[in-house]
Every structure is written in C-alpha cells, then in structure tokens.
N, C-alpha and C positions, 0 to 999 in steps of 0.2 A: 260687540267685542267677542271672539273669540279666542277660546283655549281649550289646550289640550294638556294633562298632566300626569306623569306615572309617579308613584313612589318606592322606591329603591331605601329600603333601612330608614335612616332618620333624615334623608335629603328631601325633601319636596323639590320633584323638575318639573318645570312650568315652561312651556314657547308658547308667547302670545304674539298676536297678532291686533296690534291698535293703529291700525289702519285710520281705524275710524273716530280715534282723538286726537283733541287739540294738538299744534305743536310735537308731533312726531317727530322723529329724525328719518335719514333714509336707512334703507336696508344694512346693513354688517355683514360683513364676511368675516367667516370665523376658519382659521386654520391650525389647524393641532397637529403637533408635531411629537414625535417621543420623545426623543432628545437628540439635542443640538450643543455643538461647542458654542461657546459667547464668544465667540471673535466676529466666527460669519454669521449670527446671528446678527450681532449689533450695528456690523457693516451693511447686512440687507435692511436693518430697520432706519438708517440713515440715507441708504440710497433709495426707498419707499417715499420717505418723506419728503427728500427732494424732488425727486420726478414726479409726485402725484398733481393732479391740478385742481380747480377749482369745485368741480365735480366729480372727484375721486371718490367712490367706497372708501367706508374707514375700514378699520379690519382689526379683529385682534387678534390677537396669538397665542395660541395658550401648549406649554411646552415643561420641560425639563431639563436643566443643565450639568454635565457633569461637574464635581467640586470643583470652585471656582468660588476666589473673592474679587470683587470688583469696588473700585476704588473711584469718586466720583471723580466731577470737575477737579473741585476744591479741597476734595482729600486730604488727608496727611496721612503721610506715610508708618506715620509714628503709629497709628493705629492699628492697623498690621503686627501683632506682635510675636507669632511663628508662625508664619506659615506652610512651612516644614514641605509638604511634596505637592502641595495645591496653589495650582497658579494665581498671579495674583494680577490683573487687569486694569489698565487704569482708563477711562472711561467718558464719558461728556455729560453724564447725568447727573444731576443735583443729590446731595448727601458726602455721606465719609463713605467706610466700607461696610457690605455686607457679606454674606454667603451668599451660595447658590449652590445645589446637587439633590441628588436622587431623595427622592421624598418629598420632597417643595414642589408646589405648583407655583407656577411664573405665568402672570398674563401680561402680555406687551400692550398696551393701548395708542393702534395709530389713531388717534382722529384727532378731527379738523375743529379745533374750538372754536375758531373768528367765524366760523360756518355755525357751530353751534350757540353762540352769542353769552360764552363765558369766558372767564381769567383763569388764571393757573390754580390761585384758591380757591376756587368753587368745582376746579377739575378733581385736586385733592381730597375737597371735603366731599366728595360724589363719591372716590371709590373708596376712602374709609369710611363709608355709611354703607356700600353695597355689602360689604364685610362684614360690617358688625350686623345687617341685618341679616345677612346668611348666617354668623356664628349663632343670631337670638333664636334663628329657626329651631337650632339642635341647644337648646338650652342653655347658651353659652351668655351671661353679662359681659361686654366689653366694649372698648372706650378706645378713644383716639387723644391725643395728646397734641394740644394748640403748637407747641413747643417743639417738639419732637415728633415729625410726622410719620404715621403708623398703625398699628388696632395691638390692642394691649388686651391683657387677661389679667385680671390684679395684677397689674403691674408688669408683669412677664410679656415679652412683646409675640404675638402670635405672626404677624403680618409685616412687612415691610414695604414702603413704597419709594421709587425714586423716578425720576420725570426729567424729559428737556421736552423744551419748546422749539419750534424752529418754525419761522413763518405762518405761525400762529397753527402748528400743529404739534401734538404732541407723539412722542415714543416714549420707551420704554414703560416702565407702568410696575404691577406689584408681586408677591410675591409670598405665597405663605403656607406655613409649616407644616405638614401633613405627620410625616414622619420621618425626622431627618437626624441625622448624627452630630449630637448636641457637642460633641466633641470640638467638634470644627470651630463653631460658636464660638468657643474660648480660646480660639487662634486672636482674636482680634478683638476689638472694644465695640461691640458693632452698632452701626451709625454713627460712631465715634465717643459712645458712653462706656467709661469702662463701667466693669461689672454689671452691665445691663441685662437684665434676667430674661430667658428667652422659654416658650414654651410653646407646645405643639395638638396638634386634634388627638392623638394618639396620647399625650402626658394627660390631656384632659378627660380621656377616656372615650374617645369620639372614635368613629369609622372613619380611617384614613386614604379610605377607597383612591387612587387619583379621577378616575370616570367621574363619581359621584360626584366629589368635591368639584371640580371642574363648571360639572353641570349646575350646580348650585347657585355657585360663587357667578355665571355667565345668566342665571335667569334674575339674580340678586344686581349685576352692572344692566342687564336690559331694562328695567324698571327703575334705576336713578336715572338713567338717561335717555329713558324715552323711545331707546329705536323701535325702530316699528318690525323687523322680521331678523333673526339669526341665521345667517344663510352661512349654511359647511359649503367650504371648497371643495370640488371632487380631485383635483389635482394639485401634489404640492409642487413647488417652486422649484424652477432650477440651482437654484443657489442653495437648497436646504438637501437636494440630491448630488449636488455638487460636495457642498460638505460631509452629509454622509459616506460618501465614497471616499474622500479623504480620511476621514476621521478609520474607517477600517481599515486601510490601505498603513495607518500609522501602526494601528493594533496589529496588525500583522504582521510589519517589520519588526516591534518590538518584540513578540513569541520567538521571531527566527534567531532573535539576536540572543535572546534568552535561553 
C-alpha cells in the first residue's frame, strides 16, 4: 500500500492508494464546486442518478450553498418557523428541514450501493462514523444518535445528514458546520426537533478552514468505504457553469434595480 500525507494545522490529509486490498471499490470522482444554488444542484444530482449505469464512477460533490432551508420528502411545514428572506426548498430527501449557507460544507454522495453490496443503514452509519472519525482526529468526542440521524457534540448537532435512494443509488448526503450563522438555525426546529442545540468547529474552537475540512472529512469517507483512488475532476459540468451564469446574471439585475 501506498501513501502519501501532508499536514495542514490540526487536519491530517491522507490519499491512499489500496489498489492492492481486499474488496476495493473503484475509483471516485471528486468535484468541488464553490457554491451553487440548490435548485440546480439537486436537479443535476437527480438527472446523475438516473442516467448513470451499471458501470458508472460514483462521485461526490463537495460544495457550498447559499442560505437555503430545505425541506424533505416528509417534511412539515410546521417546522419552518421564520424563515424571513431565506428560501425555503422542498425536496425528495429523507428528514424534516435543515439549513444550508456559507460556512457549511455539503458533500453529496452519488454512489451505487446494490454495486457496493449495502442498505441504506449501513450507508448512514458509514458516513456518521467517517465524521466522527475525522472530528476524533482534532480532539473532538462525538456521537451519532440511532434516533435521530446525525454526529452530535454533547448533544449539540455538529453534522447533518439526509439521503434518497433511487435504483439502488444514493444522493444527496451530509453536511456540516464549519462556521455558519447560528442565527439561521433558530429559524426552524432543525430535523424537526425543536430547540435542538446546534454547534460548529469554530464554537468548538477548531480551524474552520473549508480546504482543510474538506480534505479531512474525504480521506475520513475513503477509508469507511474502501475506494480505491480520489480522482479530481479537471472540468466542471455544464450545468453547474450554467447556473453560475445565472445565478450572476440575477446579482446583477438585482444592483441595477437597487
């Protein structure tokens, strides 16, 4: 086996290469994105999953959304409780609402689990263990809850996760708190708990790098699931340059009007 590893402050990044053990996965594609609106985000991660086939690359996605609560399947609306100038999304992924904006990292997880010969609970408890092992790296004790799917900090939720299945593939995937405006938070009951205590790498005193974190949290999901190599995209998607263009094209009408 080989590896190679730098360290950056209190992150250990590690790409390995296990080529050469048991029960690999294949290669990932990893595409990082700055930020994206969640509309065409979640439209391209729905149109990914349908068209891919049997021998698709999985891929994740690792990105930033502007403020935005998103509202699952099953939602209720009830839980929403101001959301005052931040849109609110409703959505096809398992849970109630959560947040999403500047300061949160989001990684989307396309893959194939009928290809990788697990359920949706073993998908689950894969990426709240990649987490809590990234947070144990930086001295972090934390916990997931059977109940309430998630990675917790005494109590206070660090992490968020929400998932569909489709054809025995998964999207969307999780999401957590770097340094983000706790404000928002108490727009809603988030996951559908009121008063549910929320906390952040920055409240805990941690580097809230997004690089860093990133890197961590992607060598922390290579090692629950076995892929064999993190391959970067050299080129993003037309859909994610498509909405970028829109997405400025609206900032700009709104200055004029302003």
């Amino acid at each position: 086996m080989q590896q190679s590893a730098q360290y950056a402050g209190p992150y250990r990044i590690i790409y390995r290469t296990i080529a050469a053990m048991p029960n690999v996965q294949p290669n990932v594609l990893i595409r990082r994105f700055e930020q994206v609106d969640y509309l065409p985000c979640w439209e391209a991660m729905k149109a990914f999953t349908d068209q891919r086939g049997a021998d698709s690359v999985d891929e994740l996605w690792l990105l930033e959304h502007p403020a935005v609560f998103t509202l699952g399947q099953a939602g209720k609306p009830e839980h929403v409780l101001a959301a005052g100038d931040i849109p609110v999304v409703k959505c096809d992924r398992g849970g109630q609402v959560t947040y999403h904006g500047p300061g949160q990292t989001v990684i989307y997880l396309m893959i194939d689990i009928q290809r990788l010969g697990i359920g949706t609970r073993e998908l689950v408890s894969r990426i709240e263990q990649a987490i809590i092992n990234m947070l144990s790296e930086l001295g972090i004790s934390a916990t997931n809850n059977p109940t309430a799917p998630g990675v917790y900090v005494d109590g206070a939720k660090i992490a968020q996760l929400g998932l569909r299945i489709r054809h025995g593939r998964s999207y969307h995937g999780l999401s957590i708190n770097r340094d983000v405006i706790m404000e928002h938070f108490r727009r809603i009951n988030p996951c559908g708990y009121a008063g549910q205590p929320i906390t952040s790498l920055a409240m805990l005193g941690l580097n809230a790098d997004r690089q860093q974190c990133e890197l961590a949290l992607l060598d922390a999901l290579q090692q629950q699931f076995r892929f064999d190599q993190l391959i970067d995209a050299q080129q993003l998607p037309d859909w994610y340059n498509l909405a970028k263009d829109s997405a400025n094209h609206s900032e700009h009408t709104k200055q004029a009007q302003d």
